[in-house]
C-alpha positions in Angstrom: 6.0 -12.3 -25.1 2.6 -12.8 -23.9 0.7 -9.6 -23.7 -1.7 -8.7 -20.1 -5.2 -9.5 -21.0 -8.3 -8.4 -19.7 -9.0 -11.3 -17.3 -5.8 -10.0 -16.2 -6.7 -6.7 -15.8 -10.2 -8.2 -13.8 -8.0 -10.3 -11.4 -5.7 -7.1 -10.4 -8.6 -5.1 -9.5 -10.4 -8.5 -7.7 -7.3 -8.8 -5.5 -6.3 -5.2 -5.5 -9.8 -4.8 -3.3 -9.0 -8.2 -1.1 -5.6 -6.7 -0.7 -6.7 -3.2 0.5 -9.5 -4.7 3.0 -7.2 -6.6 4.7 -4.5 -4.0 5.3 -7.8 -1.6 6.5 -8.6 -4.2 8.7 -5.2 -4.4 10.5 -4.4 -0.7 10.5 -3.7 -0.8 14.0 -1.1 -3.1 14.2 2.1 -2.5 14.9 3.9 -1.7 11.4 7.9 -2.5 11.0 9.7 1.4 10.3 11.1 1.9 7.3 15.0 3.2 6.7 12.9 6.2 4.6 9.6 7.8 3.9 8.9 6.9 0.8 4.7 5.9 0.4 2.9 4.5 -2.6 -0.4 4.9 -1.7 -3.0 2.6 -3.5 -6.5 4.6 -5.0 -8.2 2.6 -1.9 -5.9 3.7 0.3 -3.4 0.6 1.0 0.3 2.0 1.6 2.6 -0.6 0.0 5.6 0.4 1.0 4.4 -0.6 4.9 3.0 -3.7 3.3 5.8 -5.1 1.7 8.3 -3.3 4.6 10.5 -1.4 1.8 11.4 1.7 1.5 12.2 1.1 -1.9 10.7 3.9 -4.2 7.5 2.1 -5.9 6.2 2.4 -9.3 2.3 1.7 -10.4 0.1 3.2 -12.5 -1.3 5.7 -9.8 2.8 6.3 -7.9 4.1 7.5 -11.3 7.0 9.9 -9.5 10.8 8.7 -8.4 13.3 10.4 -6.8 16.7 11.1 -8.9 19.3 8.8 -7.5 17.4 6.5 -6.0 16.5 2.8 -6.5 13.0 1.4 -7.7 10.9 -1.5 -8.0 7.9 -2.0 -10.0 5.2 -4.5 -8.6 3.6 -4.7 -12.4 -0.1 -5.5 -10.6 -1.6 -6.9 -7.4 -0.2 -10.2 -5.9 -0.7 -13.3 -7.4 -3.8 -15.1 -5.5 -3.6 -19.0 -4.8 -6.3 -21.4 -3.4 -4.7 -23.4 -0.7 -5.5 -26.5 -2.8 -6.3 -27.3 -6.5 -10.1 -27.7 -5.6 -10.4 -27.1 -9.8 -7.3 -26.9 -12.6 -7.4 -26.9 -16.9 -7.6 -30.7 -18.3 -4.0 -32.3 -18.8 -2.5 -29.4 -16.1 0.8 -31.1 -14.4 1.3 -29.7 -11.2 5.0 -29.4 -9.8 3.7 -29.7 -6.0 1.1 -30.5 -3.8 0.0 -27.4 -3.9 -0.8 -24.0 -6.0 1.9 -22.4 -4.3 4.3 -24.9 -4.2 3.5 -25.7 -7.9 4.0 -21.6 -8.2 7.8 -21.4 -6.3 8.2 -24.9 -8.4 7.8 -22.7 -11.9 8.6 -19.5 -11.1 11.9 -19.0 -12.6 12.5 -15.4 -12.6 11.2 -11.5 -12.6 12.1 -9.4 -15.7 11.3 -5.5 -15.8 11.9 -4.1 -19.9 12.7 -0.2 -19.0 12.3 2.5 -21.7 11.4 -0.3 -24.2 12.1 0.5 -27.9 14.5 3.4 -27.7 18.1 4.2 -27.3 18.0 3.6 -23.6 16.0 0.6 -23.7 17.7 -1.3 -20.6 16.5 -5.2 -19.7 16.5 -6.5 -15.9 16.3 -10.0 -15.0 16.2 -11.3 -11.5 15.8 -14.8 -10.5 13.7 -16.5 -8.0 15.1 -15.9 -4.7 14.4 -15.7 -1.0 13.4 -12.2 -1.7 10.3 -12.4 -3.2 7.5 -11.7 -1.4 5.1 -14.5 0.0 2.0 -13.2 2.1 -1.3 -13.9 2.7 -5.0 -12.7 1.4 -8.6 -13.4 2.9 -7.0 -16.5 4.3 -5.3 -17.8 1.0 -1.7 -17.5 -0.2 0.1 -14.5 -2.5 3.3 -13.7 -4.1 4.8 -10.5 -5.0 7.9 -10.0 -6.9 7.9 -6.4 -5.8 10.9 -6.9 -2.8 12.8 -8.6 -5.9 13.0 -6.5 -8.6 15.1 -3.4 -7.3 16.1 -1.3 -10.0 18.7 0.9 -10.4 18.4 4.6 -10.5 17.1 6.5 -14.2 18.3 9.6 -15.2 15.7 12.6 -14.9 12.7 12.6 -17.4 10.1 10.5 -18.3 10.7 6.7 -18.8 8.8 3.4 -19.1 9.0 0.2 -17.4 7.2 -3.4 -17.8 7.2 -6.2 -16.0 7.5 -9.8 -17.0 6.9 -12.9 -14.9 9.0 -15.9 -16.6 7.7 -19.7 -16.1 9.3 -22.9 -16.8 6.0 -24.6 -17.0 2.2 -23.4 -16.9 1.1 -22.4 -13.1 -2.7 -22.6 -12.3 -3.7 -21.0 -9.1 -6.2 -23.7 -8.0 -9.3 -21.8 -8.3 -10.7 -23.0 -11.8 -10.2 -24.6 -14.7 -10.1 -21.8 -17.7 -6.2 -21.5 -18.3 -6.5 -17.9 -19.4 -8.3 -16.7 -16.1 -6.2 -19.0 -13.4 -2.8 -19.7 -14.9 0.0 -18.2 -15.6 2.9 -19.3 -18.1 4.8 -21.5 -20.2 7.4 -18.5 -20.6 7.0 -15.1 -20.3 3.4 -13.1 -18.9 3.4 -9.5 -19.0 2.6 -8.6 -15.5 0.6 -5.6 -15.3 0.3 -2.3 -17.8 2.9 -0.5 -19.6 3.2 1.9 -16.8 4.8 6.0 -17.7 6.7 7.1 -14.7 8.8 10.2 -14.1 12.4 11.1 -12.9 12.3 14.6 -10.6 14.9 16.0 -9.0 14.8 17.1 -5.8 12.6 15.2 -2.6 9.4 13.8 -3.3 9.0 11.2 -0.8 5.2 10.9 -0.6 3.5 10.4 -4.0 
């Protein structure tokens, strides 16, 4: 399995601050109501839960609490960024459409989320690509989340682990330059995001 590097790392935190300037600059709009009032609320102040319009309980390094009883979904880091065309890609990339998003929904093959990973509990997830995934937009280019996709099923009480994988049937460049470890993603498995620690509580904690 590939490991999350630290270009990685760099491009979570690049679109992490896109992502939150945009939701700041349409915190007026009308926002669709969620079935419960669960918030993960990003250090910068970005409420997914009303961005992705779940009211799925969410799990990140900074929402690290979950309700007993209740499904989950990990996003593993910020959405996937995509030029609109493939102004630059690695020598001898193939591209699977005409462009980085198409080549993206062309590869993507599947979501997998390793929970409590080497002990007794140790439970694997996979979900395949599917209408559900989340497609959206950033600073006037295109993103994908597999948060809306990976629901998990409730944990017992205590402290657990989770990590998520993105799976690719080919290598996917994003269109933005041509260094394969900082714009693609792929052959196989990516680790998508940190090793995040979470906890089970008992009780309500719908705001964390």
């Amino acid at each position: 399995m590939k490991q999350p590097s630290l270009f990685l790392s760099q491009r979570f935190v690049y679109w992490s601050v896109t992502f939150a300037l945009i939701v700041s600059s349409t915190a007026f709009a009308v926002q669709p109501a969620l079935a419960a009032e669960n918030h993960c609320i990003t250090p910068l102040g970005t409420d997914l839960n009303i961005r992705y319009a779940i009211s799925t309980q969410i799990v990140t390094p900074f929402c690290t609490q979950v309700d007993s009883g209740e499904t989950w979904t990990t996003p593993g880091g910020a959405p996937w960024g995509m030029n609109t065309s493939f102004a630059t890609v690695p020598e001898g990339f193939v591209a699977a459409g005409a462009t980085p998003l198409e080549d993206f929904l062309a590869k993507f093959t599947a979501a997998k989320a390793v929970v409590d990973a080497g002990t007794s509990e140790e439970k694997t997830y996979i979900f395949a690509k599917s209408d559900k995934l989340w497609m959206g937009n950033l600073g006037g280019f295109p993103a994908v989340q597999t948060v809306t996709l990976t629901i998990l099923k409730p944990v017992s009480v205590g402290v657990h682990t989770v990590q998520l994988y993105w799976v690719f049937s080919a290598m996917h460049c994003d269109g933005f330059g041509n260094v394969v470890q900082d714009n693609c993603l792929g052959p196989g498995e990516v680790a998508y995001g940190p090793l995040i620690t979470f906890q089970v509580t008992s009780g309500s904690n719908k705001s964390h």
